[in-house]
DRENKE-945119 format. One record per residue (C-alpha): residue in three letters; x, z, y; chain; residue number from 0. Coordinates in pm, 1 decimal, m for minus. Layout:
N
R ala X Z Y A NUM
...
END
This chain:
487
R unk m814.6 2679.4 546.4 A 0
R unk m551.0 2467.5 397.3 A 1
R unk m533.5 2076.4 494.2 A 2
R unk m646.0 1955.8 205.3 A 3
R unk m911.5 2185.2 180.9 A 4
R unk m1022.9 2072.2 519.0 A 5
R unk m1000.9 1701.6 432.7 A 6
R unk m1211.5 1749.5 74.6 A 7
R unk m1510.8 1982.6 360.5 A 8
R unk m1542.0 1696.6 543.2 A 9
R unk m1604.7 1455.4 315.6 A 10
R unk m1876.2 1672.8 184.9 A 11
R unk m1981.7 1728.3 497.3 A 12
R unk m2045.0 1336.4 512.7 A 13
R unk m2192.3 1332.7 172.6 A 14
R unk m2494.7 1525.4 293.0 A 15
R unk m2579.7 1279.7 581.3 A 16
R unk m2846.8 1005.2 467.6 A 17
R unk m2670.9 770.4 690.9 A 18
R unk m2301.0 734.2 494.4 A 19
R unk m2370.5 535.6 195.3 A 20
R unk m2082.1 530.8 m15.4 A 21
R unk m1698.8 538.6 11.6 A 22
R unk m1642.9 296.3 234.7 A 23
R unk m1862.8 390.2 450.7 A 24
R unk m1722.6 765.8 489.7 A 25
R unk m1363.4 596.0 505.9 A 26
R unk m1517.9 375.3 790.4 A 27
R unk m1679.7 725.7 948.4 A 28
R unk m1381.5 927.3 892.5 A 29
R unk m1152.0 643.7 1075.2 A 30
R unk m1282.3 630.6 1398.9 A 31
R unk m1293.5 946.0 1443.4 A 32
R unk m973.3 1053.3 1293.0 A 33
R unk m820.6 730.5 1562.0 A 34
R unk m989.7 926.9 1859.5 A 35
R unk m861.2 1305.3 1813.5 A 36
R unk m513.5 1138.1 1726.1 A 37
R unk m512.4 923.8 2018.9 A 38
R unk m613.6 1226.9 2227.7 A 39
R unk m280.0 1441.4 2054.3 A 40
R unk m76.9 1172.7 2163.3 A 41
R unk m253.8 1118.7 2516.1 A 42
R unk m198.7 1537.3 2596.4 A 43
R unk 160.0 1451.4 2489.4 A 44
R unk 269.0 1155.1 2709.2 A 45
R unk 88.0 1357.6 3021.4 A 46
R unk 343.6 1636.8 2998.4 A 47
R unk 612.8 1400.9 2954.3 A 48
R unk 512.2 1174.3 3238.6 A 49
R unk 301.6 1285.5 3523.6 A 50
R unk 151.5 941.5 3586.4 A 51
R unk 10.4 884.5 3300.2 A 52
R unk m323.3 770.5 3275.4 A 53
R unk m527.1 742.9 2940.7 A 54
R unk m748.8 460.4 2880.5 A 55
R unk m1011.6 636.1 2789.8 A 56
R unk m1220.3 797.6 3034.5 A 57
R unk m1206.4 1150.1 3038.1 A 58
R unk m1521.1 1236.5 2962.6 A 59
R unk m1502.9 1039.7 2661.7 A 60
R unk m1202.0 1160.1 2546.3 A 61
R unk m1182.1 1388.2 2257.0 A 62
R unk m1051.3 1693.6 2416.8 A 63
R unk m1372.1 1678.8 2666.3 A 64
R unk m1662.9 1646.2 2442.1 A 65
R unk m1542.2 1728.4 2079.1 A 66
R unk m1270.8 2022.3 2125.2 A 67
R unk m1537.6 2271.7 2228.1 A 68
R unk m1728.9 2408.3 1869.7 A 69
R unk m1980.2 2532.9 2056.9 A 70
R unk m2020.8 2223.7 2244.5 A 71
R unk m2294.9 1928.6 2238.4 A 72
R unk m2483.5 1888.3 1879.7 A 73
R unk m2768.4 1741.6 1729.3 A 74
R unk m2999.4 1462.4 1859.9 A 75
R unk m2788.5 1512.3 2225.9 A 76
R unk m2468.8 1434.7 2050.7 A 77
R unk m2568.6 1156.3 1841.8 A 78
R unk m2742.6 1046.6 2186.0 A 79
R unk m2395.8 1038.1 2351.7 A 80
R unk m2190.7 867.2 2078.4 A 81
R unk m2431.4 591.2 1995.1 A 82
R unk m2534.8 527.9 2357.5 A 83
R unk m2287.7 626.3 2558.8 A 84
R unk m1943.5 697.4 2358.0 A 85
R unk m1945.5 333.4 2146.5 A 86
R unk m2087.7 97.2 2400.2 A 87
R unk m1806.9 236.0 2665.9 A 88
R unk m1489.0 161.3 2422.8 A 89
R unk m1622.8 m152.7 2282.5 A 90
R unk m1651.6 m276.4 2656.9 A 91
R unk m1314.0 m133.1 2787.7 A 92
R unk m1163.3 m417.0 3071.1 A 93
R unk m874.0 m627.3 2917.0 A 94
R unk m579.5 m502.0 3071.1 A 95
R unk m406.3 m711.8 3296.7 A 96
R unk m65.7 m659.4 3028.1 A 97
R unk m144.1 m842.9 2739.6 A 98
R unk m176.0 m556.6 2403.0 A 99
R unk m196.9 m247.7 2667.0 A 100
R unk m344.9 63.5 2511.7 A 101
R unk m731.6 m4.5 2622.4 A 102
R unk m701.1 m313.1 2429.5 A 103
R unk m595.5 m157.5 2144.7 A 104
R unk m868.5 91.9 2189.6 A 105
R unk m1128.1 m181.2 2275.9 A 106
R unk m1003.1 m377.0 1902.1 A 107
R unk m1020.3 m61.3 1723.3 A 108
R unk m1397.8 20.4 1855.1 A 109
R unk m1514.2 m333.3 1797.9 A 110
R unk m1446.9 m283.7 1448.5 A 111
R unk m1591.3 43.2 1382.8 A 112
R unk m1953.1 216.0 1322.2 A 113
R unk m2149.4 554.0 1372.2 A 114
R unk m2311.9 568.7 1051.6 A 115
R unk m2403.0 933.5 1049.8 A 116
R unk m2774.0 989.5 1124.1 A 117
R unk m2729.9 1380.7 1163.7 A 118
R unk m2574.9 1502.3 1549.0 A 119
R unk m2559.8 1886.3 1350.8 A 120
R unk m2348.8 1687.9 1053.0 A 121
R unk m2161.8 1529.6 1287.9 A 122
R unk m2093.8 1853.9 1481.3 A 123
R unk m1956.9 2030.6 1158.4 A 124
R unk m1728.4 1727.0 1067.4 A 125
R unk m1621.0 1757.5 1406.2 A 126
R unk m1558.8 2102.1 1398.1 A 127
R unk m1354.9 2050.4 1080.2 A 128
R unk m1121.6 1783.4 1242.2 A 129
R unk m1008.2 2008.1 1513.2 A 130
R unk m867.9 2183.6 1274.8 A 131
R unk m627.7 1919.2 1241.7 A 132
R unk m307.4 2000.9 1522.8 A 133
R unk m112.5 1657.6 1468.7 A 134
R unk 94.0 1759.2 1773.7 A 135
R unk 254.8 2024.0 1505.9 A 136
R unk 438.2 1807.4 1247.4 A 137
R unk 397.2 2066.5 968.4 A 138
R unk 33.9 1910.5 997.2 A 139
R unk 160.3 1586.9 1059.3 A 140
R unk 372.8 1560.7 795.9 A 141
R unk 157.8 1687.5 513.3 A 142
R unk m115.9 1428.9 675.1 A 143
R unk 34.8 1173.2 623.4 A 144
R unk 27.6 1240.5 232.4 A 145
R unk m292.6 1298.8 260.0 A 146
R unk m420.4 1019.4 488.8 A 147
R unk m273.6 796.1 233.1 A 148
R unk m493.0 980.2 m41.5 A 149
R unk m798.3 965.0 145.1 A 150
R unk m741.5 584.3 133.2 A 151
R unk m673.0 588.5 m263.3 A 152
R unk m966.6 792.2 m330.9 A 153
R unk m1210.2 656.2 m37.6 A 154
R unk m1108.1 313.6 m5.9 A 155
R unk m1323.8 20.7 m177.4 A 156
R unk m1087.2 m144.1 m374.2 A 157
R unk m1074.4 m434.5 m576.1 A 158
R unk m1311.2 m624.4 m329.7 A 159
R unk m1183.3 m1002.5 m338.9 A 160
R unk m871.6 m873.0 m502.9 A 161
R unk m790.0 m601.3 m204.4 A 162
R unk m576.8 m330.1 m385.9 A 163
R unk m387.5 4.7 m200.4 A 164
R unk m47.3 m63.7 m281.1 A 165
R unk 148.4 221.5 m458.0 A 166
R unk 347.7 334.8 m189.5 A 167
R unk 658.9 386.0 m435.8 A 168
R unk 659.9 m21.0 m471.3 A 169
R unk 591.2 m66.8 m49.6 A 170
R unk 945.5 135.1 m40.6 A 171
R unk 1092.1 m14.2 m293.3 A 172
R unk 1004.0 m365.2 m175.0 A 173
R unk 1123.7 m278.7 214.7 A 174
R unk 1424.2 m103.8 128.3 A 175
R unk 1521.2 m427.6 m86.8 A 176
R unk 1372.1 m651.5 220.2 A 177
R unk 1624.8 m443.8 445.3 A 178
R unk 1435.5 m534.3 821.1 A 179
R unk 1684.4 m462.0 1071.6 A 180
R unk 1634.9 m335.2 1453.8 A 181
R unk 1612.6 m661.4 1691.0 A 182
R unk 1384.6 m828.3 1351.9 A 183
R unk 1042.2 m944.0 1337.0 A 184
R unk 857.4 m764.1 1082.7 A 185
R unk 534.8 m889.8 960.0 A 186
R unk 251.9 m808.3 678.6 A 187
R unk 31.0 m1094.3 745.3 A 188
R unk m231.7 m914.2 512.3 A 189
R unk m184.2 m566.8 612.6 A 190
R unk m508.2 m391.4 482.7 A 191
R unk m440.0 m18.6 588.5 A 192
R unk m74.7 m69.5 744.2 A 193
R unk 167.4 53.7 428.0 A 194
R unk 427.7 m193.6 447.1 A 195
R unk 376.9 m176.6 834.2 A 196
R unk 468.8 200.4 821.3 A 197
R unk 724.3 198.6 546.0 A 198
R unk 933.7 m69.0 723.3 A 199
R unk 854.7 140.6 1067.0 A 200
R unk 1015.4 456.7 883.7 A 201
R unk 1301.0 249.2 733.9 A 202
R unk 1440.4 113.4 1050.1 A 203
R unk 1389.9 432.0 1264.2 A 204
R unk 1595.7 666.2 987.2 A 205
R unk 1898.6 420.8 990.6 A 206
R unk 1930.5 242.3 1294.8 A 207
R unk 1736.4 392.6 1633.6 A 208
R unk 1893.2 638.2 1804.0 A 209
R unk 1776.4 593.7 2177.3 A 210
R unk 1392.9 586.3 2337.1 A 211
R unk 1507.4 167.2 2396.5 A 212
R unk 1583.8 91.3 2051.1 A 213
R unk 1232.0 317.4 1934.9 A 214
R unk 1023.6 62.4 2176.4 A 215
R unk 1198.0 m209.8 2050.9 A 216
R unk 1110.0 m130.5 1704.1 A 217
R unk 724.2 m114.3 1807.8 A 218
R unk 742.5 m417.3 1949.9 A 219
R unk 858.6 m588.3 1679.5 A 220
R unk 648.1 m483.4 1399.2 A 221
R unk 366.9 m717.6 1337.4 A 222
R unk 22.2 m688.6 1142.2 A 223
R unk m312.3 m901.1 1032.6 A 224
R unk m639.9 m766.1 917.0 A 225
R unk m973.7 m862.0 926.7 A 226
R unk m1121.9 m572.1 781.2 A 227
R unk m939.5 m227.0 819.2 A 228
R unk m828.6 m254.2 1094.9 A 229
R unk m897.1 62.1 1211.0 A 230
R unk m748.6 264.3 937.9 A 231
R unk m429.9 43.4 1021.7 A 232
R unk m415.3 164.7 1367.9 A 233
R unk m534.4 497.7 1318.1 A 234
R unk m178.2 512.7 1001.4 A 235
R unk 83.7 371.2 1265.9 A 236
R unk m42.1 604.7 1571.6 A 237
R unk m5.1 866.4 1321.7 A 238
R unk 337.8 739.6 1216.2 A 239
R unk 433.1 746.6 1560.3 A 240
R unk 386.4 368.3 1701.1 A 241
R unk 275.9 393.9 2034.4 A 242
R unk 48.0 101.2 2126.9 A 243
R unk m48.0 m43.4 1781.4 A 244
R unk m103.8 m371.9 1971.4 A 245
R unk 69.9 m608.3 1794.2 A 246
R unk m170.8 m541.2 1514.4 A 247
R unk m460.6 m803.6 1516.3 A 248
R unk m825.6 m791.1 1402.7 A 249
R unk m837.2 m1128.8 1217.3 A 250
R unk m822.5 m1359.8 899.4 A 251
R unk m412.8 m1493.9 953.2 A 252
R unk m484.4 m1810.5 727.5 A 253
R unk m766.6 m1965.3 958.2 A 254
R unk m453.6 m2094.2 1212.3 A 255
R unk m364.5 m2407.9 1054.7 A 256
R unk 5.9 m2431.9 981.5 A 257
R unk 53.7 m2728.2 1192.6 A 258
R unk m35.3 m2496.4 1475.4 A 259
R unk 245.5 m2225.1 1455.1 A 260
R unk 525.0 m2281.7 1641.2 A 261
R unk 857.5 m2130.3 1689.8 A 262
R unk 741.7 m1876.3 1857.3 A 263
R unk 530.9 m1786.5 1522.6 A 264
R unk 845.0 m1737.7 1279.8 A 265
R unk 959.4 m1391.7 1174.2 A 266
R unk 1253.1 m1263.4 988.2 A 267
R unk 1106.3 m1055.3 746.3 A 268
R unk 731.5 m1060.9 579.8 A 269
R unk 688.4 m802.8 309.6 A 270
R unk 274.8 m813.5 141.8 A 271
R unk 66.0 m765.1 m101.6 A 272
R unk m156.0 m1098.9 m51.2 A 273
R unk m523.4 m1014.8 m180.4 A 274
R unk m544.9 m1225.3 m515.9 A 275
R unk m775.9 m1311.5 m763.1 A 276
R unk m1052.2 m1369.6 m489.2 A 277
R unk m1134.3 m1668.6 m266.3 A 278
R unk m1162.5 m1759.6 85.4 A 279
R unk m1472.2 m1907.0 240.9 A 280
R unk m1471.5 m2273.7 266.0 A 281
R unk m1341.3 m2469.5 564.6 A 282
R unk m993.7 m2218.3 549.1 A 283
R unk m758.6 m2455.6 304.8 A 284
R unk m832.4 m2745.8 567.5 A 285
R unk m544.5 m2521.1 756.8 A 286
R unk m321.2 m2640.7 507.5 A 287
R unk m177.5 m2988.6 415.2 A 288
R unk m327.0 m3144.0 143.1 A 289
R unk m147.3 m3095.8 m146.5 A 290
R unk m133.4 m2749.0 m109.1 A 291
R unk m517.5 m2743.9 m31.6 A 292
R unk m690.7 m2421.6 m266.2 A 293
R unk m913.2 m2166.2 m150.8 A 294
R unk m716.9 m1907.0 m392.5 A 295
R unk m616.7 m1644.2 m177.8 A 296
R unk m270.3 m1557.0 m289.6 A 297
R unk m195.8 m1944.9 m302.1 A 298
R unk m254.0 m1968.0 64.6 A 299
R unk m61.2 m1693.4 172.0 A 300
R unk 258.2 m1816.2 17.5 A 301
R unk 232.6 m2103.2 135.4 A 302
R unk 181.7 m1938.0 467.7 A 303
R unk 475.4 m1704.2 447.1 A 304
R unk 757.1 m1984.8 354.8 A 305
R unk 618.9 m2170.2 677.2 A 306
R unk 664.8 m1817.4 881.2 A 307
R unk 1022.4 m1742.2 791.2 A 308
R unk 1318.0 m1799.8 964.3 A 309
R unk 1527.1 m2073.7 826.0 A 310
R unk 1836.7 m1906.9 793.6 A 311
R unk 1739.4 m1539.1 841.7 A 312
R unk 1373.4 m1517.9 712.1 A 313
R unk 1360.3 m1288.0 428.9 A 314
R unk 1054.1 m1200.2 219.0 A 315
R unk 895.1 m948.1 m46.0 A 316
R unk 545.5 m1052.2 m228.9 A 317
R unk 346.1 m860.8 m460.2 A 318
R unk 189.7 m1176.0 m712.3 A 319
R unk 6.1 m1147.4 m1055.8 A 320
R unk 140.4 m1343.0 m1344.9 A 321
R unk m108.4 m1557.4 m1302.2 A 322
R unk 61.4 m1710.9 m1028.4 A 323
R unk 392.1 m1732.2 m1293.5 A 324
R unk 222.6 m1887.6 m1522.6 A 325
R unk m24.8 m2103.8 m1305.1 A 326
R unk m22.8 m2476.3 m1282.4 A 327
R unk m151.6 m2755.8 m1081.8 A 328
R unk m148.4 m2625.8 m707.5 A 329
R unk 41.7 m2347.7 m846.5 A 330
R unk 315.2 m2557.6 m980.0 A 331
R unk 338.2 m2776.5 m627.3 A 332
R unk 376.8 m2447.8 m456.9 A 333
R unk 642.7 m2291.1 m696.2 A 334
R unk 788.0 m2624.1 m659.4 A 335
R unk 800.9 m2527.8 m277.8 A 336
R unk 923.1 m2205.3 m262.9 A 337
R unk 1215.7 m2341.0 m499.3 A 338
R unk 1312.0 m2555.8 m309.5 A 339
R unk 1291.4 m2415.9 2.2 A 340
R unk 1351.3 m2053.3 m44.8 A 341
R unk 1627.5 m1901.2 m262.7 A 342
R unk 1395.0 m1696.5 m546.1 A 343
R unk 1661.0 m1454.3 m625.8 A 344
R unk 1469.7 m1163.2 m770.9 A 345
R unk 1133.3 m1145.5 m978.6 A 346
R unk 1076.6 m767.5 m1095.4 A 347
R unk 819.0 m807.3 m1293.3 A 348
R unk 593.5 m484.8 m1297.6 A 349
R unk 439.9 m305.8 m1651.8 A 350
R unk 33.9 m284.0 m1686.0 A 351
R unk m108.5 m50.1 m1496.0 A 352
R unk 37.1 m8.1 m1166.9 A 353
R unk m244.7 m79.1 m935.1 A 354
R unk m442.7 174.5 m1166.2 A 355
R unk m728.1 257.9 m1166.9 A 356
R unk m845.4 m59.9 m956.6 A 357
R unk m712.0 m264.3 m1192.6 A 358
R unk m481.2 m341.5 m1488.5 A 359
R unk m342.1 m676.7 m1434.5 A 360
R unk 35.6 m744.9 m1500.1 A 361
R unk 172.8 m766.9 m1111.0 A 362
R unk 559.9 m906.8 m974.8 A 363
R unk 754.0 m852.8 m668.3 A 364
R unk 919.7 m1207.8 m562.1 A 365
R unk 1241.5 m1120.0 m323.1 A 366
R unk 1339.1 m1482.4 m145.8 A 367
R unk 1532.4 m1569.5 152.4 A 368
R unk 1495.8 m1908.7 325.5 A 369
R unk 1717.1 m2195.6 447.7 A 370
R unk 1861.8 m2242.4 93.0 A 371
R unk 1755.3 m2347.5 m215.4 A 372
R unk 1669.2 m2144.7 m543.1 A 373
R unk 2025.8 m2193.9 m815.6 A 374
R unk 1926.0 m1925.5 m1056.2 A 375
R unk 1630.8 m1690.9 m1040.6 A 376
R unk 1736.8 m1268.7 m1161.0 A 377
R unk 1403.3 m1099.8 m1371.8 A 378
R unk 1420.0 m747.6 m1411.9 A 379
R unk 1120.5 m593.0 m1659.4 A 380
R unk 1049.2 m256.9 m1511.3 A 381
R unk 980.2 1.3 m1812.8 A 382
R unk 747.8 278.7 m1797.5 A 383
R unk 905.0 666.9 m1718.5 A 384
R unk 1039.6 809.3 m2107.9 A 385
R unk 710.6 948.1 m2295.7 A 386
R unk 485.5 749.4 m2082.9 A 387
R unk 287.4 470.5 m2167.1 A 388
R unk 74.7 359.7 m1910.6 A 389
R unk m16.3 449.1 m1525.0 A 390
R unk m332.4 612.3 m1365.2 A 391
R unk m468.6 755.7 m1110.8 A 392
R unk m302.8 1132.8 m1189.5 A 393
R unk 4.8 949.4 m1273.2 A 394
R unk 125.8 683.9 m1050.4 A 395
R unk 422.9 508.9 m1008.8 A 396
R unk 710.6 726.2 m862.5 A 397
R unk 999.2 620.3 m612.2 A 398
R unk 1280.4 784.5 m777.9 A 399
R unk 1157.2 548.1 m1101.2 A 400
R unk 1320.9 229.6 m879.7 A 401
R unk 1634.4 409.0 m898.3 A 402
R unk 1779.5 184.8 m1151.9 A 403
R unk 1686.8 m185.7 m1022.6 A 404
R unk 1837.1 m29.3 m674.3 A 405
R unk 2149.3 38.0 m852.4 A 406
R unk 2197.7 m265.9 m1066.6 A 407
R unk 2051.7 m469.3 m712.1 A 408
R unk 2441.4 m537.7 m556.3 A 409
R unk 2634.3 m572.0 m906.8 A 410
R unk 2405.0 m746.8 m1112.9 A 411
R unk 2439.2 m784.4 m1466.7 A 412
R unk 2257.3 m859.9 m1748.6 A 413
R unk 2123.6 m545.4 m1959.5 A 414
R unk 1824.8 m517.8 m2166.8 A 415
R unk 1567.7 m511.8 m1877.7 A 416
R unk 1775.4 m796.8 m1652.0 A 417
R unk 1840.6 m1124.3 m1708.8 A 418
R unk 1876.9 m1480.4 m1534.9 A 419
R unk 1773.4 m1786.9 m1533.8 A 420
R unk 1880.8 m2111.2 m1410.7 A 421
R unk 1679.9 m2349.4 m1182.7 A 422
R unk 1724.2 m2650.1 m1413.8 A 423
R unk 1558.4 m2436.4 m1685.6 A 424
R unk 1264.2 m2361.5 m1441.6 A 425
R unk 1237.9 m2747.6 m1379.5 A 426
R unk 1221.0 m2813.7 m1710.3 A 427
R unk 973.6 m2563.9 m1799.5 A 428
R unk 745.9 m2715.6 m1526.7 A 429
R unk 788.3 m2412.9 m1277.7 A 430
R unk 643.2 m2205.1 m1525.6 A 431
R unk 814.4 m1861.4 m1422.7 A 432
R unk 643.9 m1669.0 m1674.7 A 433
R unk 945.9 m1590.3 m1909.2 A 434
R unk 996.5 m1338.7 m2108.6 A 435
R unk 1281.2 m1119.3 m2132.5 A 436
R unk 1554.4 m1229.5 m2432.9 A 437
R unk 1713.4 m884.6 m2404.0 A 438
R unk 1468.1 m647.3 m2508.1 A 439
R unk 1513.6 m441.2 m2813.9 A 440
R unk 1375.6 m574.7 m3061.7 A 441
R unk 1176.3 m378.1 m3293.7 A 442
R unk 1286.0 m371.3 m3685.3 A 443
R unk 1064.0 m517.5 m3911.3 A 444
R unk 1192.9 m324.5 m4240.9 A 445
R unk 1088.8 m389.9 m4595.9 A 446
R unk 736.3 m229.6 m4680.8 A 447
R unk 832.2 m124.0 m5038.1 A 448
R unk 1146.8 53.7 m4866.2 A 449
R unk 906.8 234.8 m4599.9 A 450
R unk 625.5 328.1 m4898.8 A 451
R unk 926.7 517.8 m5049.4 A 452
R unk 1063.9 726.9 m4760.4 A 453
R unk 673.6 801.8 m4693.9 A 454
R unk 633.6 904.0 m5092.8 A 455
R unk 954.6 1142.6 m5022.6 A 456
R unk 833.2 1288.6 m4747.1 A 457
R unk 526.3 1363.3 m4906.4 A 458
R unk 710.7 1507.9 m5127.5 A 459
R unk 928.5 1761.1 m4925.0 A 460
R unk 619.8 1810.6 m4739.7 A 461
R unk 454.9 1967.9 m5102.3 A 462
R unk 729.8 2117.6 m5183.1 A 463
R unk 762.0 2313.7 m4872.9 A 464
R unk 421.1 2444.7 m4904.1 A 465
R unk 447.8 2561.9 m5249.1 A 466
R unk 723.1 2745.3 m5164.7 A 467
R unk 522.4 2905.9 m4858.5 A 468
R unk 240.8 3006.1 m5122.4 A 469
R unk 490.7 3196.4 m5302.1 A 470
R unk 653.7 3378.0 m5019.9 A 471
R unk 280.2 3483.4 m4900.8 A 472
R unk 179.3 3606.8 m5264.8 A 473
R unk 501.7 3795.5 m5316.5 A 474
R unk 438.7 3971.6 m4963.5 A 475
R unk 103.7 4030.9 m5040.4 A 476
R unk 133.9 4212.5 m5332.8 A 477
R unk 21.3 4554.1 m5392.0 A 478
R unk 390.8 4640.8 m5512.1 A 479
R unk 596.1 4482.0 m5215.5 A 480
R unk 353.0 4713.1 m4992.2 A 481
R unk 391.4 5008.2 m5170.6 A 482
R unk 802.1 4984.9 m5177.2 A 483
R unk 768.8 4823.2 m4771.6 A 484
R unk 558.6 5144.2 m4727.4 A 485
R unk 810.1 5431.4 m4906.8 A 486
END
């Protein structure tokens, strides 16, 4: 049975048990367990690499012990042992005595996760199915990962307060142009299921590690926020190789009030996709100073990330609708901000369509870099692929289609999707960073007595050409032009 084939049984699997309602729930199902038989590959790995090594989960709750065996516990006895026994054992793991230690990772992941299946002889099957799954081979692994990351498109519940999976052709694009370095702090303060987390994980281990030192100091300095799925977080960067996930936390990162993060806070690099369009419960903007006081989401978190940066090294990428462009009021104060602060060098602004089928609303990277301010601020329209006019869910976004802002992002000129503007025409304009682009082609508008004639003459040759196709088919077809065809 292929992979994907084994993925799509499962989740019908799940569909037959009267206790997963819904997508999210056979996402949240699918997690937990998908985090243990991972975390048991990697467990059986470390102990032949290291003879000490001690998991911190207790053998008989590991994986390999009570799910690797098809013919092992099922029904009421396994539901028995992985709502009473299985659960209540991980959720109440020790702290270790080294802060973000496996069993607290473990521990974080287990708080946040649920047994919803009501069948132990469901269960059994989907576990059966799993173990299928060898992510010790990477021909497994690899293909996966593809399809981990479709599991989320198709299983996640998007568009809840403004949550959307980010196309993972505009996480690359939007690392790459972040460039995180080894020795950085990387952060996604609103990591949802861990895509920037991994893509800036993969960037820095293909160009820069080389040694098992410079791997652990990559892990450690990757950094991650979530209060809801958390788990699927975790359960991506242990498949992605990370270790000890630790570093990821289980939380809302706006709650901290600003005037509580210290030095010790700031990070070079932040690349997100803020939720937007939704709002946070009341009681979060008094985190904030005043003026800057909204409980709009996306607001808040820019604020937040120009406060997190590194003064002279702090680097950032932000996925933002236009409303934010085009917003006013707190908007303005905070584009006022990030002006000022920050040097806005790059706004790509993105077509409709690219966070399809969630939803259709116009989105924009921002690229800025603190410690300096904003002199002239680069747009670059991105067009749809030739022939195509919109995105869905069967036709995404591609990499490859980033190819030209990465080559026009060193030399930059002005062409008909780039162009820049000056600060002082921002000012003036009232931070109002919805412009439009003056080098577009411009469609001709041609006279309509002109365009009634060419249609009239091709109506013409169109008439013509038929009437002359009537009298090639009545000269073949008649009796004469047979007989001679025939002697």
């Amino acid at each position: 049975m292929s992979l994907s084939t084994t993925i799509k049984s499962i989740q019908d699997v799940m569909r037959k048990d009267v206790g997963v309602d819904g997508d999210a729930q056979r996402l949240g199902q699918l997690g937990w367990m998908l985090f243990l038989k991972i975390f048991d590959d990697r467990d059986q790995e470390r102990e032949l690499l290291d003879a000490g090594y001690v998991s911190p989960i207790p053998r008989d709750l590991r994986w390999c012990t009570w799910a690797a065996n098809p013919e092992g516990i099922t029904g009421d006895a396994l539901l028995e042992f992985v709502n009473g026994v299985l659960f209540p054992t991980l959720k109440a793991l020790p702290p270790s005595p080294r802060a973000g230690d496996a069993s607290d990772v473990v521990r974080g992941v287990f708080e946040d996760a649920y047994n919803y299946m009501k069948s132990g002889t469901l269960l059994r099957q989907v576990v059966n199915r799993i173990n299928g799954i060898d992510f010790n081979r990477s021909h497994d692994r690899h293909l996966f990962n593809d399809l981990y990351e479709q599991i989320l498109r198709d299983l996640q519940s998007a568009g809840n307060a403004g949550e959307y999976y980010t196309p993972r052709a505009v996480t690359q694009f939007m690392v790459e142009m972040a460039d995180p370095r080894l020795g950085e702090k990387i952060m996604d303060p609103a990591c949802g299921t861990g895509g920037f987390l991994v893509n800036a994980l993969e960037y820095v281990r293909g160009r820069e590690v080389r040694t098992v030192e410079q791997e652990a100091q990559l892990q450690r300095s990757l950094f991650g926020v979530e209060p809801l799925p958390h788990l699927l977080c975790t359960t991506n960067l242990l498949l992605h190789g990370m270790d000890v996930p630790a570093q990821v936390r289980r939380d809302n990162t706006l709650r901290i009030p600003l005037s509580e993060r210290t030095a010790r806070d700031r990070v070079e690099v932040i690349v997100t996709n803020p939720p937007f369009g939704g709002e946070e419960e009341h009681g979060i903007e008094d985190s904030f100073p005043a003026k800057f006081r909204t409980r709009e989401t996306a607001d808040l978190f820019l604020v937040l990330i120009i406060h997190l940066l590194q003064k002279d090294t702090g680097r950032a990428a932000v996925v933002l609708p236009d409303g934010f462009l085009f917003g006013e009021g707190i908007k303005t104060r905070i584009k006022e901000k990030l002006l000022e602060e920050c040097n806005l060098h790059t706004i790509v602004r993105l077509p409709k369509g690219v966070f399809a089928p969630y939803t259709s609303i116009h989105t924009n990277l921002l690229f800025f870099a603190k410690g300096k301010k904003t002199e002239e601020v680069w747009f670059y329209e991105h067009p749809y692929p030739a022939g195509q006019k919109s995105y869905s869910k069967t036709r995404p976004i591609r990499s490859e289609e980033f190819d030209a802002e990465r080559a026009w992002w060193n030399a930059r000129q002005e062409n008909e999707h780039a162009w820049r503007v000056p600060v002082e025409e921002i000012r003036r304009r009232n931070y109002n960073l919805d412009i439009k682009n003056p080098n577009a082609a411009v469609e001709e508008y041609r006279d309509p007595e002109e365009l009634l004639a060419e249609y009239r003459q091709i109506l013409g040759e169109v008439q013509e050409a038929r009437e002359a196709l009537k009298r090639e088919l009545a000269t073949a077809l008649e009796p004469n032009a047979v007989t001679e065809a025939a002697a």
